[in-house]
C-alpha positions in Angstrom: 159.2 114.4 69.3 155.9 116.0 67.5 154.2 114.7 64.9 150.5 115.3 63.2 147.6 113.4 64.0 146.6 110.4 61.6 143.0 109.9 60.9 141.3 106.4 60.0 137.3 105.5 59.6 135.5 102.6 59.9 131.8 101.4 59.9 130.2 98.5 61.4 126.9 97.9 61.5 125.1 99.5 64.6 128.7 101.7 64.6 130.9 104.2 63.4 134.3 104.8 64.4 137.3 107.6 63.7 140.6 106.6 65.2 142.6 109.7 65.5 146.5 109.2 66.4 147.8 111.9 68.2 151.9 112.5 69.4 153.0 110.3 72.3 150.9 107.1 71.6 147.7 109.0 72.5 144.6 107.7 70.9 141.1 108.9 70.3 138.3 106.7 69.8 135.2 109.5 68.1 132.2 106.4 68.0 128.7 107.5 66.6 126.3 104.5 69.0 123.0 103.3 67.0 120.2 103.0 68.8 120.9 98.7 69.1 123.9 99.5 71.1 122.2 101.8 73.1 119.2 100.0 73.8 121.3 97.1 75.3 123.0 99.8 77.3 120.1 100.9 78.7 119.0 96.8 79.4 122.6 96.8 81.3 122.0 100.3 83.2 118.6 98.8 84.5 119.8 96.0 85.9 122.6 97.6 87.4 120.2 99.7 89.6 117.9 97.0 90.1 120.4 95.3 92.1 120.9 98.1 94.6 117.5 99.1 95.4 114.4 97.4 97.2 110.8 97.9 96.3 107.9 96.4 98.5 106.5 93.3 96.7 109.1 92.7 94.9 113.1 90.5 95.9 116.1 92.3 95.3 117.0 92.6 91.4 113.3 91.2 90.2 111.2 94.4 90.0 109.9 95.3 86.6 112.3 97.1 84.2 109.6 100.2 83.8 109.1 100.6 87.9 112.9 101.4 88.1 112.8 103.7 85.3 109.9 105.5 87.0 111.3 105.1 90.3 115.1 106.0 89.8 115.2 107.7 87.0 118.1 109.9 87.7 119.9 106.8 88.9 119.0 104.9 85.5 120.9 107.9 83.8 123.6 108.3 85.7 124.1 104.1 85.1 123.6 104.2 81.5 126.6 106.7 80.9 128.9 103.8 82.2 127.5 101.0 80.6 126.7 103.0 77.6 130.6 103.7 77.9 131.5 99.8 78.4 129.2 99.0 75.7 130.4 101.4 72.9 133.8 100.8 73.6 134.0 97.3 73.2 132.1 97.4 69.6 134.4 100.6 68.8 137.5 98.0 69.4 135.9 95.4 67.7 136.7 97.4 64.5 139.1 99.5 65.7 141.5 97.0 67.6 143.6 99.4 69.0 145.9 98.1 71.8 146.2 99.2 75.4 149.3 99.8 76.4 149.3 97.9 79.2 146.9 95.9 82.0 147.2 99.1 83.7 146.5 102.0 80.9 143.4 104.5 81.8 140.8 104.9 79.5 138.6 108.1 79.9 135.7 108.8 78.0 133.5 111.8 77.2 130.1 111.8 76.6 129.3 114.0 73.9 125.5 113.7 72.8 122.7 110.5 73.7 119.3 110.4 72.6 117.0 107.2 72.1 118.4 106.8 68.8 122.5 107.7 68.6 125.3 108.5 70.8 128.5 110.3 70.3 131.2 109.6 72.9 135.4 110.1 72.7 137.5 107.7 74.2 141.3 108.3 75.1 143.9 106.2 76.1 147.6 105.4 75.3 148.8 102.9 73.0 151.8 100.8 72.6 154.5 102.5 70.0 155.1 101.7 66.8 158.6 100.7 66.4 160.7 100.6 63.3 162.3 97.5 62.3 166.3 97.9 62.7 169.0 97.3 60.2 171.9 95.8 62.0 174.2 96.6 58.6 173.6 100.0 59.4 175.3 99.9 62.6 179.5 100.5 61.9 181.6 99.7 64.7 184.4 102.5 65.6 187.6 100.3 67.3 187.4 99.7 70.9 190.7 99.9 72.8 191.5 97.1 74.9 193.5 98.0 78.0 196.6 96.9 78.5 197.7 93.6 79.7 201.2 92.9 81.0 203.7 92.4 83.2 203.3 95.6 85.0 199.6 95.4 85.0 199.7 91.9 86.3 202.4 93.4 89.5 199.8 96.2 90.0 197.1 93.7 90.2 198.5 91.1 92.9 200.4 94.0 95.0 196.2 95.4 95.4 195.7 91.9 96.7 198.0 92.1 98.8 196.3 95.3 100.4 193.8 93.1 101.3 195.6 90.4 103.2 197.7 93.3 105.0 198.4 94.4 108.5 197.5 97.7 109.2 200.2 99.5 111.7 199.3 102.7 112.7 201.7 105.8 113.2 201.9 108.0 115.8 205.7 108.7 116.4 206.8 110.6 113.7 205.3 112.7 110.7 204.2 111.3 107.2 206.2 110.3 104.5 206.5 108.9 101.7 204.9 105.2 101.6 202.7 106.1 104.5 198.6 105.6 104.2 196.6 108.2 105.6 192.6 108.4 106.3 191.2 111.5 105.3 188.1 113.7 105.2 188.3 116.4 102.4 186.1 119.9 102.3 186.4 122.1 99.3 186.1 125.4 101.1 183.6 128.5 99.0 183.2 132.0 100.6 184.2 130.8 104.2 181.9 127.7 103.9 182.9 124.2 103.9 181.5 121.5 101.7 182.1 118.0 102.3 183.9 116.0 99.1 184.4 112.9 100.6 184.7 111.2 104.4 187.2 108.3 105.9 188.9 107.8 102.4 192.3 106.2 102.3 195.1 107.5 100.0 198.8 106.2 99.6 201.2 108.9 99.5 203.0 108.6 96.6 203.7 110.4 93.6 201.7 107.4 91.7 199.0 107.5 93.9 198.8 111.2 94.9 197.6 114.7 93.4 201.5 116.9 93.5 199.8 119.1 95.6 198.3 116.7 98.2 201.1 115.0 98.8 203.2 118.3 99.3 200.5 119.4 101.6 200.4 116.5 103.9 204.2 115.4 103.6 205.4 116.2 107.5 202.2 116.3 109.0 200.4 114.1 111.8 197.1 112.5 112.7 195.0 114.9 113.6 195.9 118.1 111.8 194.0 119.5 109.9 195.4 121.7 106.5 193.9 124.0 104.2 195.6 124.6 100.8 195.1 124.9 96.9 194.1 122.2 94.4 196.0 122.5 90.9 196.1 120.7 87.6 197.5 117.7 87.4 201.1 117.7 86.0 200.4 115.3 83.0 196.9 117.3 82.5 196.4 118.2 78.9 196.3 121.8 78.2 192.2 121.7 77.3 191.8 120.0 80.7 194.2 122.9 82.3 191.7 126.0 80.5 188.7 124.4 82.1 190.3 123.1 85.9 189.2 125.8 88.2 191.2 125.8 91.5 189.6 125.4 94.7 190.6 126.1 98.1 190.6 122.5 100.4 190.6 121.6 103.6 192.1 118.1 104.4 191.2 116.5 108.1 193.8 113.8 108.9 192.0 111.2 110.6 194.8 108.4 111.1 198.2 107.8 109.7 198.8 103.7 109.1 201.9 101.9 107.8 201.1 98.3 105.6 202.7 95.2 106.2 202.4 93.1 103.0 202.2 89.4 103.7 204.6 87.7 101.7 204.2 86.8 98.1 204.0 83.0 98.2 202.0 79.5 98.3 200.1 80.5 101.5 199.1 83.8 100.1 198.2 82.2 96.6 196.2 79.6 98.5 194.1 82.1 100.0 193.1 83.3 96.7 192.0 80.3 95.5 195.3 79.1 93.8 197.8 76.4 94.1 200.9 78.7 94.4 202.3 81.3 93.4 202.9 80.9 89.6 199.3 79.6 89.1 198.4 82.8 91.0 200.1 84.9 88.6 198.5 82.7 85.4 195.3 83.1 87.4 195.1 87.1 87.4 196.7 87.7 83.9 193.3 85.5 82.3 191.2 87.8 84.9 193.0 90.8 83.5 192.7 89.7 79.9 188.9 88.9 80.4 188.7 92.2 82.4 190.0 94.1 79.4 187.9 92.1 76.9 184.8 93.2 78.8 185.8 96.5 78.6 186.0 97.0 75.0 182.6 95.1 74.6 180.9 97.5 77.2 182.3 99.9 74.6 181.0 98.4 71.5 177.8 98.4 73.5 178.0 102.3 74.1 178.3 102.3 70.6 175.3 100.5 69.7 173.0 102.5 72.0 174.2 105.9 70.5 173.6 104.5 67.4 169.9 103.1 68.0 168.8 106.1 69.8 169.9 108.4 67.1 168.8 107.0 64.0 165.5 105.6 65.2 163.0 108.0 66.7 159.9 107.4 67.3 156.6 108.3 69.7 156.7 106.9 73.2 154.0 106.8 75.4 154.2 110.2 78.3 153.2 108.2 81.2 156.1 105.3 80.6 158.8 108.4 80.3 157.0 110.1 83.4 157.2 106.8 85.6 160.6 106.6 84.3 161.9 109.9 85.1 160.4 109.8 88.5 161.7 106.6 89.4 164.8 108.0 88.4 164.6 111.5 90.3 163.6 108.9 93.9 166.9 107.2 93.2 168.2 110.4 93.3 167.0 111.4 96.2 167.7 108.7 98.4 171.3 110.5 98.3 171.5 112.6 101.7 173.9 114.8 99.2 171.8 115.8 96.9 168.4 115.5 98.9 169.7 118.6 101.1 171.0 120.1 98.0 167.2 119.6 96.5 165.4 120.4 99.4 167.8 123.5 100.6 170.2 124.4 97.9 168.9 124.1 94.2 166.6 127.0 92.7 163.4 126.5 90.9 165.2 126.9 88.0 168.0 124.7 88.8 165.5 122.2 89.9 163.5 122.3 86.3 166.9 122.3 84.3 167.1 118.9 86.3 164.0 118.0 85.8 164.3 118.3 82.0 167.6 116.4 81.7 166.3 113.6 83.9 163.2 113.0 81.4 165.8 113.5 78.5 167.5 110.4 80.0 164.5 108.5 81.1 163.2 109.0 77.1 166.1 107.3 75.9 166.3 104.6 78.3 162.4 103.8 77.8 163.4 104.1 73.3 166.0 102.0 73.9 164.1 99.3 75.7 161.6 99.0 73.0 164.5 99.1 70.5 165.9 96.5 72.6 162.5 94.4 73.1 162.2 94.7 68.8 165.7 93.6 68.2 165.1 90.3 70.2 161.8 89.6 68.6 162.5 90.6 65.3 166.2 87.9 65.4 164.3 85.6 67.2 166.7 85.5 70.2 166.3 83.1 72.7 166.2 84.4 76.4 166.1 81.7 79.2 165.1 81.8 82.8 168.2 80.5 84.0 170.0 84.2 81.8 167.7 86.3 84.1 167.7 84.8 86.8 171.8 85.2 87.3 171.6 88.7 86.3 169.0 89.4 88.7 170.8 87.5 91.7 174.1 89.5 90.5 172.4 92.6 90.4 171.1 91.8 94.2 175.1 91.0 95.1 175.9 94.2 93.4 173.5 95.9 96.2 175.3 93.8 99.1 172.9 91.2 99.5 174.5 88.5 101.4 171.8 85.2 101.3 169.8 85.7 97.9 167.5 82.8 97.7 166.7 82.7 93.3 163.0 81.7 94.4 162.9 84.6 96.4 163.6 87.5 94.0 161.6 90.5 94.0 159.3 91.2 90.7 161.1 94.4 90.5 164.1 93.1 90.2 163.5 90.3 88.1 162.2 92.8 85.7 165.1 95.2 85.9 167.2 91.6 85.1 165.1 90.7 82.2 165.1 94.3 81.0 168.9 94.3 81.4 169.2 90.3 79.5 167.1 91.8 76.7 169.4 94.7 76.3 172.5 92.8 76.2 171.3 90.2 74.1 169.9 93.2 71.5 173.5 95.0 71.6 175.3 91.9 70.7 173.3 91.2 67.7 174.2 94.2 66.4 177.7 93.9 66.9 177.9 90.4 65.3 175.5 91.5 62.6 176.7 95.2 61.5 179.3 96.4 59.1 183.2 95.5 59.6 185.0 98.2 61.9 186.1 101.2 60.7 190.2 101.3 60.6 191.9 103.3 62.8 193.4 106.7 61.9 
């Protein structure tokens, strides 16, 4: 976003400072030195040199202030732009009190004029955002559908468990059919050229669990073939998703055709999954489902609020946050073998910048809404314990197959990507709890 820059004066005694305000949290610091600041700056610069150089007659840091500035002159000068710098700016802030942004944040400075008597310099540096404070009343909740839980979901559910505890058989006498799982690699074929989709994924055939024209294609053939054929729409598709589906031409490797053996559905089997038997089983996954479903609507709601933050409050974030942000973002990227060849190989400049642009798009609103976020908490007074951070950082560690996660052990970075995530939940609830009554449906 733009924005002009704001203008503010202030005088101190030996000092004059302009604060200028400029678009993304950068700010300029125009001081007017007096001859006290400088004089002390020159005292500093002195000594500074005094302590590098030796002079015959005289130990290390003790020779008169006017042999050095006969002696080093040039080296006196160069020294008193820094400490003239250090001095300045920490009178200009004094009156100014500008924040950094962070620890981190680089200050540059220009040195505009110096004589004996006054100095001119212009400091630059970013500055944390100013962030509006945020109406929770504003915020009006569209209905969240809550999937579906019943009796068929619940049968759906355990026969998946039951996938895991199977035996695998595999088949190699006769030709696929219907109830058969087969491993497969899938290439969508352009101009001659194949281009991998996916490798060593298992599908069911079944009209439930299988494109039409997949399962046409493989029905009769054997481990090892390979077919080529025709994607289509889906039969239940709806005719805007039929207008855009473009058909591709495929070509499916059979890797291995397998038959499953589902252990029995009773006590032993509900045992293994951490129930007493089988009804308590059953009991067991319908709450799961129920607080699977729950979830799901909330993670909705909190869509909801994140739209809503991000469009009605705008306002200027620092460049270099969003830059580290979209970077970070663009390495995770990367790490993909996929898309790495495609970046390195595939993609033109142009395709590359249209990337570029929609990655810092994303990383601007992530960075808003973690101030929005960090605001929300502050502003409600929220309470955020170690104990809330530390499980979502040991569950975000699980999440990237850690095995043994010792809590003491945690990596900075990921205790920060855990406290930024804590902060964000906690902010999204309030504003569930706290903004108008839903809307009712249609």
């Amino acid at each position: 976003m733009t924005s002009t820059t704001k203008h503010e004066a202030l005088q101190g005694e030996d000092i004059q400072v302009s604060i200028h305000r400029k678009p993304a949290c950068l700010v300029e610091l125009v001081v007017k030195a007096g001859k006290k600041i400088i004089d002390e700056a020159k005292k500093e610069a002195i000594k500074a040199v005094n302590k590098e150089v030796t002079l015959p007659g005289f130990r290390k840091g003790k020779a008169p202030e006017q042999t050095i500035l006969k002696r080093y002159p040039q080296d006196v000068e160069r020294q008193l732009h820094k400490t003239l710098a250090n001095e300045a700016y920490t009178e200009a802030q004094k009156l100014a009190r500008v924040p950094l942004l962070n620890q981190n944040a680089k200050i540059t400075f220009d040195l505009k004029d110096h004589s004996e008597e006054s100095a001119e310099l212009v400091f630059s540096f970013e500055t944390e955002p100013v962030i509006p404070a945020v109406d929770p009343k504003l915020f009006v909740a569209k209905p969240a559908a809550q999937a579906e839980v019943g009796e068929k979901q619940v049968n759906e559910a355990i026969k998946q468990m039951r996938f895991f505890f199977a035996d695998w058989k595999p088949v190699e006498d006769r030709a696929i059919q219907d109830g058969d799982y087969i491993m497969i690699d899938l290439d969508a074929i352009e101009n001659g050229v194949a281009h991998k989709v996916f490798r060593d994924v298992r599908f069911e055939v079944s009209k439930e669990r299988m494109a039409p024209w997949m399962q046409k294609l493989v029905q009769g053939a054997k481990a090892g073939d390979i077919l080529e054929g025709t994607s289509e729409a889906d039969e239940t598709a709806t005719e805007a998703e039929r207008s855009e589906f473009k058909p591709k031409q495929v070509r499916i490797t059979i890797l291995k055709v397998e038959a499953a053996e589902l252990p029995e559905l009773n006590d032993d089997l509900a045992k293994k999954v951490g129930a007493e038997n089988v009804e308590e089983m059953y009991k067991s996954i319908e709450k799961m489902l129920h607080e699977q479903a729950k979830a799901g609507a909330r993670e909705e709601l909190h869509e909801q609020v994140n739209a809503f933050l991000t469009d009605h409050y705008m306002f200027e974030l620092p460049k270099s946050l969003v830059e580290t942000e979209k970077e970070h973002r663009k390495q995770q990227m990367l790490k993909d073998p996929k898309f790495r060849k495609r970046w390195d190989h595939e993609l033109s400049q142009e395709e590359k910048e249209k990337t570029d642009a929609k990655l810092f798009e994303e990383a601007h609103r992530a960075v808003r809404l973690f101030y929005l976020a960090r605001a929300i908490v502050h502003q409600a007074n929220l309470s955020i314990t170690h104990q809330e951070v530390q499980q979502e950082a040991i569950a975000t560690m699980q999440a990237w197959n850690h095995s043994e996660i010792q809590p003491d052990n945690i990596p900075k970075e990921v205790f920060a990507l855990a406290l930024s995530k804590v902060i964000l939940a906690k902010a999204e609830d309030y504003i569930i709890d706290n903004g108008s009554p839903a809307e009712p449906s249609a």
